[in-house]
N, CA, C and O atoms as a Maestro MAE file, in Angstrom:
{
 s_m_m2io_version
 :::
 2.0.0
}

f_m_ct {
 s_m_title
 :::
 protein
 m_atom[192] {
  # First column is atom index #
  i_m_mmod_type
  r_m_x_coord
  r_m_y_coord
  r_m_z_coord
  i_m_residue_number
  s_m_chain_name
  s_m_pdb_residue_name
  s_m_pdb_atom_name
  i_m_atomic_number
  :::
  1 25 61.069 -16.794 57.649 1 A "UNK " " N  " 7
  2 3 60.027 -15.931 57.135 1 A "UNK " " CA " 6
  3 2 60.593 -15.078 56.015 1 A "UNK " " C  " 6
  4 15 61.746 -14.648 55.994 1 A "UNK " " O  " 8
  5 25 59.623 -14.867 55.041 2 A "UNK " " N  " 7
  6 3 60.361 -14.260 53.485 2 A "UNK " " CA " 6
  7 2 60.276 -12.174 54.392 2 A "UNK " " C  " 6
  8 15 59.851 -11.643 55.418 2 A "UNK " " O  " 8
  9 25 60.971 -11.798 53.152 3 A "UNK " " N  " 7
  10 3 60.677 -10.272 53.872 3 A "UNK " " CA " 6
  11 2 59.479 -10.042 52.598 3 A "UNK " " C  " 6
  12 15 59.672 -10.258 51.402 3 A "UNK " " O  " 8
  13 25 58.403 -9.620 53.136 4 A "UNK " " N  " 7
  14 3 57.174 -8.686 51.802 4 A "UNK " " CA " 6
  15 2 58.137 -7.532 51.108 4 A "UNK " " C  " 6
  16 15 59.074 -6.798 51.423 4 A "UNK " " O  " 8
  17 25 57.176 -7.890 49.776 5 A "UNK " " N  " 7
  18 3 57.457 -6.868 48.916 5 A "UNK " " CA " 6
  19 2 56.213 -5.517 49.302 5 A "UNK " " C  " 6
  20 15 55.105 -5.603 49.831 5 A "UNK " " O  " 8
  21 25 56.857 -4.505 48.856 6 A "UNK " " N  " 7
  22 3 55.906 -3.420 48.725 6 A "UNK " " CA " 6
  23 2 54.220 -3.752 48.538 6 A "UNK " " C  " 6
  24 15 53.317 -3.376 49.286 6 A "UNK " " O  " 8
  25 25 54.083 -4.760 47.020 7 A "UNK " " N  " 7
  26 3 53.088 -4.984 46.480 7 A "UNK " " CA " 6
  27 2 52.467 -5.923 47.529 7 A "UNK " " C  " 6
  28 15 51.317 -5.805 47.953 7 A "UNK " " O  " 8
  29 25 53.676 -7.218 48.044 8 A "UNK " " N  " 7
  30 3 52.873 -8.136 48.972 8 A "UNK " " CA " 6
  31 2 52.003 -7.223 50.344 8 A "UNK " " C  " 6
  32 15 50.866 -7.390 50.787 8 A "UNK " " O  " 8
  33 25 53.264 -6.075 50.809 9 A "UNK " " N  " 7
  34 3 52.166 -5.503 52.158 9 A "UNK " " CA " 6
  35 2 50.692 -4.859 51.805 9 A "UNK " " C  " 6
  36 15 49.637 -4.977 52.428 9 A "UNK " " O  " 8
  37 25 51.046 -3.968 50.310 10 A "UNK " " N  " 7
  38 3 49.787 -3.191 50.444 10 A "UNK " " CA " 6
  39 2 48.393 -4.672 49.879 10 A "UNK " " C  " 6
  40 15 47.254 -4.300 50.161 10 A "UNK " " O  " 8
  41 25 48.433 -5.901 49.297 11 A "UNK " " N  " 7
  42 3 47.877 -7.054 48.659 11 A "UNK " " CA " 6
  43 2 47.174 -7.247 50.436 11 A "UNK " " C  " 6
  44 15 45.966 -7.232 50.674 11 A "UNK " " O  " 8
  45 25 48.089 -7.391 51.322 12 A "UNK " " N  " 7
  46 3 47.907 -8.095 52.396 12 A "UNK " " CA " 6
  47 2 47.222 -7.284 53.292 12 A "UNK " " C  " 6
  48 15 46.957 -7.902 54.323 12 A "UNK " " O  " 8
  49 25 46.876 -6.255 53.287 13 A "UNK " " N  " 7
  50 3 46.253 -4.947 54.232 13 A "UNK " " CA " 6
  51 2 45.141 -4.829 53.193 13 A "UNK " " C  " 6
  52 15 44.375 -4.040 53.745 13 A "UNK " " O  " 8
  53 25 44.618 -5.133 52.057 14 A "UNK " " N  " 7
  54 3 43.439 -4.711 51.734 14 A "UNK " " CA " 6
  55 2 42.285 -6.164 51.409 14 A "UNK " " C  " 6
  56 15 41.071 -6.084 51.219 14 A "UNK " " O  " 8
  57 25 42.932 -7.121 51.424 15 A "UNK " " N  " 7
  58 3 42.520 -8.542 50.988 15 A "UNK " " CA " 6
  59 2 41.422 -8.699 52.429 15 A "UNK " " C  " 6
  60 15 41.794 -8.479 53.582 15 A "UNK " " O  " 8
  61 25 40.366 -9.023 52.128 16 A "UNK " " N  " 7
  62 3 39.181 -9.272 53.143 16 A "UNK " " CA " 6
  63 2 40.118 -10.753 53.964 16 A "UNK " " C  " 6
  64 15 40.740 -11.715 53.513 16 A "UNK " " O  " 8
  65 25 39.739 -10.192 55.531 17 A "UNK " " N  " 7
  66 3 40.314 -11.566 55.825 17 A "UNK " " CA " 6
  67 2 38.638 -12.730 56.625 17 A "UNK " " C  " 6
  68 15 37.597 -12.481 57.233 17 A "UNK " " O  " 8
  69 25 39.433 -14.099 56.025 18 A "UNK " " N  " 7
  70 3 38.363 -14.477 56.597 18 A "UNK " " CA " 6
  71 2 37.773 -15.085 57.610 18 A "UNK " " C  " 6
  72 15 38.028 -14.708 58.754 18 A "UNK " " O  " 8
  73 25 37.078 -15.899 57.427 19 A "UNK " " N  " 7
  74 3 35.909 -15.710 58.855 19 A "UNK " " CA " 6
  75 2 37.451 -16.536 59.853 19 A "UNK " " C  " 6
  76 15 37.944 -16.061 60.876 19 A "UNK " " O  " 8
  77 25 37.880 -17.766 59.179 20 A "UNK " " N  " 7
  78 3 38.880 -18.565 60.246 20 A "UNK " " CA " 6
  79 2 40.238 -17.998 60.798 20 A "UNK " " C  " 6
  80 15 40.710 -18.049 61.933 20 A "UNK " " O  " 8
  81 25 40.761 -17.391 59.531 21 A "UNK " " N  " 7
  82 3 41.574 -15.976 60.365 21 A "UNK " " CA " 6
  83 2 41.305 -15.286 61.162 21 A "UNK " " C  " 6
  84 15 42.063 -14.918 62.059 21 A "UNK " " O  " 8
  85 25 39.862 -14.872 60.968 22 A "UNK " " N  " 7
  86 3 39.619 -13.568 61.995 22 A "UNK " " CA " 6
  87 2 39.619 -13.851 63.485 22 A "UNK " " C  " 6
  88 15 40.003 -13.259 64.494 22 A "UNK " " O  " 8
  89 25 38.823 -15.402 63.104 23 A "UNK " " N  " 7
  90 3 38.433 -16.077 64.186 23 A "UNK " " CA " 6
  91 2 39.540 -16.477 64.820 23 A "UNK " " C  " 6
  92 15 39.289 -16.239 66.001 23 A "UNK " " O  " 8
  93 25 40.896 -17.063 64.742 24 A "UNK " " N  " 7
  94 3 41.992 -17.671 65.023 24 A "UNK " " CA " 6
  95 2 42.930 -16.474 65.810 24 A "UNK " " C  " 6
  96 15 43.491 -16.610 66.898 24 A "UNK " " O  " 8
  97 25 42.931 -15.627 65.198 25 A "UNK " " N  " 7
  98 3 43.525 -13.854 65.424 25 A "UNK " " CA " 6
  99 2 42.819 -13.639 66.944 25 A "UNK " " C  " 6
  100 15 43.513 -13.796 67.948 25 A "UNK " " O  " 8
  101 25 41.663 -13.341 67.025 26 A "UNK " " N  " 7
  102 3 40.954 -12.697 68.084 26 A "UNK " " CA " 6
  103 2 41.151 -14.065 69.733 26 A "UNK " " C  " 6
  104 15 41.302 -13.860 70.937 26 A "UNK " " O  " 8
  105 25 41.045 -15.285 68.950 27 A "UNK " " N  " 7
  106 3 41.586 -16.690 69.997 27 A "UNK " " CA " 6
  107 2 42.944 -16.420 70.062 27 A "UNK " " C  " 6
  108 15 43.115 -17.432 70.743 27 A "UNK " " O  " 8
  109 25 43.843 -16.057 69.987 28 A "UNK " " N  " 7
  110 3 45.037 -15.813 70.243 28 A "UNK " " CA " 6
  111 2 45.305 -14.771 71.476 28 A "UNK " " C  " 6
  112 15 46.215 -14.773 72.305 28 A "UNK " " O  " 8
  113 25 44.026 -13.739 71.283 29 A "UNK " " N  " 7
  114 3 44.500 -12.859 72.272 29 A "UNK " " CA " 6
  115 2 43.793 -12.974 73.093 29 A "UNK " " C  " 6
  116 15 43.628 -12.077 73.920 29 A "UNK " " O  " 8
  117 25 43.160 -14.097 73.126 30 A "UNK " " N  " 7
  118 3 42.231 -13.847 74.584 30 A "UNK " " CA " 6
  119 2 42.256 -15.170 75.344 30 A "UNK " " C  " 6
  120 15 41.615 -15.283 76.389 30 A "UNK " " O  " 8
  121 25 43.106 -16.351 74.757 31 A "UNK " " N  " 7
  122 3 42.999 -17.430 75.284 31 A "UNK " " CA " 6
  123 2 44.601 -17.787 75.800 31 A "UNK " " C  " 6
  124 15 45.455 -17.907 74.922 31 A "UNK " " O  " 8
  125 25 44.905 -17.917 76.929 32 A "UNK " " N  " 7
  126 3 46.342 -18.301 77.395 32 A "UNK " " CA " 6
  127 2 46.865 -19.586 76.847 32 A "UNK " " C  " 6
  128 15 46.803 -20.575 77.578 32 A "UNK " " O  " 8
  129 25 47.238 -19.666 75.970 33 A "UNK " " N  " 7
  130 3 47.370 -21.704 75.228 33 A "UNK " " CA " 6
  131 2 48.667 -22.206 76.434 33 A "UNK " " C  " 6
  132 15 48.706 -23.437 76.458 33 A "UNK " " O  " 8
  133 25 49.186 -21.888 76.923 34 A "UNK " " N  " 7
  134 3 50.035 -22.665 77.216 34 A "UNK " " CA " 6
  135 2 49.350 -23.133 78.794 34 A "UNK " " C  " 6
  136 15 49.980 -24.031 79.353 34 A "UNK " " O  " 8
  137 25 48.201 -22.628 79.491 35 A "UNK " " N  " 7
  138 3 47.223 -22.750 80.660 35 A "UNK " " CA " 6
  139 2 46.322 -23.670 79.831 35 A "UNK " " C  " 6
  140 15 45.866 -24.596 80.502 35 A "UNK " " O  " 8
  141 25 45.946 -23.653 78.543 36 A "UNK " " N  " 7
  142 3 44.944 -24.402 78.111 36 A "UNK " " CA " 6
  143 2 45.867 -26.097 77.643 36 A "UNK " " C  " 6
  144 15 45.326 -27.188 77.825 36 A "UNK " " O  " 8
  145 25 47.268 -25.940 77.053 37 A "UNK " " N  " 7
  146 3 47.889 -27.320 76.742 37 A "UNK " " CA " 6
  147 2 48.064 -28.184 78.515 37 A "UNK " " C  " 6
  148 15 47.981 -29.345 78.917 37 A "UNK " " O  " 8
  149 25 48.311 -26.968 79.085 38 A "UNK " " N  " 7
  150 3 48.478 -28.169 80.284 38 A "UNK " " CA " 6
  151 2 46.858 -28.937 80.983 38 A "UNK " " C  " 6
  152 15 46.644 -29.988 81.588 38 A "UNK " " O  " 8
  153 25 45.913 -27.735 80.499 39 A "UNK " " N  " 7
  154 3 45.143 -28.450 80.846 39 A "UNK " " CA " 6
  155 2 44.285 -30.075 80.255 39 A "UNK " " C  " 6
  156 15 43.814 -30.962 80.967 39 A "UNK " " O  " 8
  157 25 44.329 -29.997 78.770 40 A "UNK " " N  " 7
  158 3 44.388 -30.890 78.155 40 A "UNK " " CA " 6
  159 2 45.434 -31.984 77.926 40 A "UNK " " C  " 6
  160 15 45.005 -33.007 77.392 40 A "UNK " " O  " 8
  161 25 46.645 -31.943 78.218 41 A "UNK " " N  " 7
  162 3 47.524 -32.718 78.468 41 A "UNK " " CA " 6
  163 2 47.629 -34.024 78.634 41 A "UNK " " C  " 6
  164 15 48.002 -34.916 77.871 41 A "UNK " " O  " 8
  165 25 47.108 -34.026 80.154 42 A "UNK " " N  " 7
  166 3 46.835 -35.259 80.616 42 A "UNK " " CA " 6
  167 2 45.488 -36.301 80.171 42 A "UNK " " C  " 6
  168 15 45.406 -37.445 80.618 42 A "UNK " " O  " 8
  169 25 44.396 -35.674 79.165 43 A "UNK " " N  " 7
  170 3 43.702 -36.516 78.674 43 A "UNK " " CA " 6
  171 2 43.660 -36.724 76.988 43 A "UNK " " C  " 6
  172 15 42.809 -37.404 76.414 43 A "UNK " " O  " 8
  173 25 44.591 -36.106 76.427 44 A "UNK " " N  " 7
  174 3 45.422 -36.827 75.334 44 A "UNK " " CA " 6
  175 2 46.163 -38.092 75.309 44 A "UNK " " C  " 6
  176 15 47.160 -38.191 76.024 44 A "UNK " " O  " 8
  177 25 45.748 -39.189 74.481 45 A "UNK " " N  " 7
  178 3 46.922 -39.665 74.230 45 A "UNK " " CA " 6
  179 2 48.124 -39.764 73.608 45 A "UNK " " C  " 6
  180 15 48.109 -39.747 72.377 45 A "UNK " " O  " 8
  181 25 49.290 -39.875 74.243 46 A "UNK " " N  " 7
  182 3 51.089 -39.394 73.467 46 A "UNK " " CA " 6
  183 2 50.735 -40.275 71.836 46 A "UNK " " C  " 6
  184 15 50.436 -41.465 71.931 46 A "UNK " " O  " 8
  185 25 50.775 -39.792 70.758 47 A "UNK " " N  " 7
  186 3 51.319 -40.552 69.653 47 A "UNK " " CA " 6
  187 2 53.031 -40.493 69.804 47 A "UNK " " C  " 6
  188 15 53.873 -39.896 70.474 47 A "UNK " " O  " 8
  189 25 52.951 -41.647 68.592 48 A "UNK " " N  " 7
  190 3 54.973 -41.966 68.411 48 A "UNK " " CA " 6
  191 2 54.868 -43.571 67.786 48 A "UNK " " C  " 6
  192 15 55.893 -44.195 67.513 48 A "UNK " " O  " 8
  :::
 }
 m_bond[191] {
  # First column is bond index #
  i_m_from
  i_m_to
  i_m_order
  :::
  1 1 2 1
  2 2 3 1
  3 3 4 2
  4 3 5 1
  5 5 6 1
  6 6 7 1
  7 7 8 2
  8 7 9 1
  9 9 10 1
  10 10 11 1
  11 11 12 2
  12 11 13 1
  13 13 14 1
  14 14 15 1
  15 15 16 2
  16 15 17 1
  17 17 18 1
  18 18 19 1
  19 19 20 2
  20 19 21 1
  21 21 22 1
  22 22 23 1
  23 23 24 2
  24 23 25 1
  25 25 26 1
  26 26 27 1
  27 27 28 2
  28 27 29 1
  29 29 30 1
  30 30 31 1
  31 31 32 2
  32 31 33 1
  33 33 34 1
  34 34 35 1
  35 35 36 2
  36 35 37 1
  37 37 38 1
  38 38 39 1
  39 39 40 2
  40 39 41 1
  41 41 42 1
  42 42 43 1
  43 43 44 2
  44 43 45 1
  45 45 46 1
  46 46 47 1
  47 47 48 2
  48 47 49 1
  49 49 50 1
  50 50 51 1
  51 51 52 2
  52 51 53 1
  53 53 54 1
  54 54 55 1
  55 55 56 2
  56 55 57 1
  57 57 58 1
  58 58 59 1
  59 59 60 2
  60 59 61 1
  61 61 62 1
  62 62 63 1
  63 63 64 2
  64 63 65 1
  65 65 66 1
  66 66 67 1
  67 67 68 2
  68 67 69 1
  69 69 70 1
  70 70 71 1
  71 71 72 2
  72 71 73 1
  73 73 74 1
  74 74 75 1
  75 75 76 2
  76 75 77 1
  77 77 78 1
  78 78 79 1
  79 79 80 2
  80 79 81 1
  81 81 82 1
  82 82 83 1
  83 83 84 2
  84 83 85 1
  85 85 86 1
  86 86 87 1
  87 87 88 2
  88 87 89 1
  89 89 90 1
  90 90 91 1
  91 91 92 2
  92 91 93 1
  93 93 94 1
  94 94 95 1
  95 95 96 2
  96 95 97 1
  97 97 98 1
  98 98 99 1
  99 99 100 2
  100 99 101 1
  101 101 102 1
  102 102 103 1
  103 103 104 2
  104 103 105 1
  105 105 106 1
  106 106 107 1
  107 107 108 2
  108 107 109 1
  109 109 110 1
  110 110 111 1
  111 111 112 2
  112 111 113 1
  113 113 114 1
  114 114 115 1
  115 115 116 2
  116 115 117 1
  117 117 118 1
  118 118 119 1
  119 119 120 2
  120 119 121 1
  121 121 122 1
  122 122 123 1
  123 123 124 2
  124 123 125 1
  125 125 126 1
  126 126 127 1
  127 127 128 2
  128 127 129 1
  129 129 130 1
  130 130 131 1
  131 131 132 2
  132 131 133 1
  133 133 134 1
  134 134 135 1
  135 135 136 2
  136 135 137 1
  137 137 138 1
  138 138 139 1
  139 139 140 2
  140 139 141 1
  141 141 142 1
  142 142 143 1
  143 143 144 2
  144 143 145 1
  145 145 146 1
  146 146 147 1
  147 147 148 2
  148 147 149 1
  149 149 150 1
  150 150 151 1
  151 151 152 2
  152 151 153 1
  153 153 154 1
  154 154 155 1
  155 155 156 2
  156 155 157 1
  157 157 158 1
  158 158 159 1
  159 159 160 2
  160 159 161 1
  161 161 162 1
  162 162 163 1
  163 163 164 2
  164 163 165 1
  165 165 166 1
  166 166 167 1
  167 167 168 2
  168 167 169 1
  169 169 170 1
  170 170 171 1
  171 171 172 2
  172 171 173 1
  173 173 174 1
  174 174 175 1
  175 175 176 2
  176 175 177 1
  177 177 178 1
  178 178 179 1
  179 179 180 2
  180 179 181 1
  181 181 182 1
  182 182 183 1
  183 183 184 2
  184 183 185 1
  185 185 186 1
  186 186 187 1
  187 187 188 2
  188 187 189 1
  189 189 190 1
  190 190 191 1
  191 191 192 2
  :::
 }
}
């Protein structure tokens, strides 16, 4: 990961975020993924 510049943090705190970020952000904290990979797991098929 790069370190932000000054200009990149304040660019990045005022930039509208959008709808699939917001949306992706808020699924992160409310969905357990590693309860949800096992549950899907077994009806995936393995690529390779």
């Amino acid at each position: 990961m790069n370190q932000m510049s000054c200009s990149d943090f304040e660019y990045a705190s005022k930039r509208k975020q959008p709808r699939r970020e917001h949306f992706l952000a808020e699924m992160a904290g409310v969905v357990l993924w590693s309860g949800l990979v096992v549950l899907i797991e077994p009806c995936c098929p393995k690529g390779g």
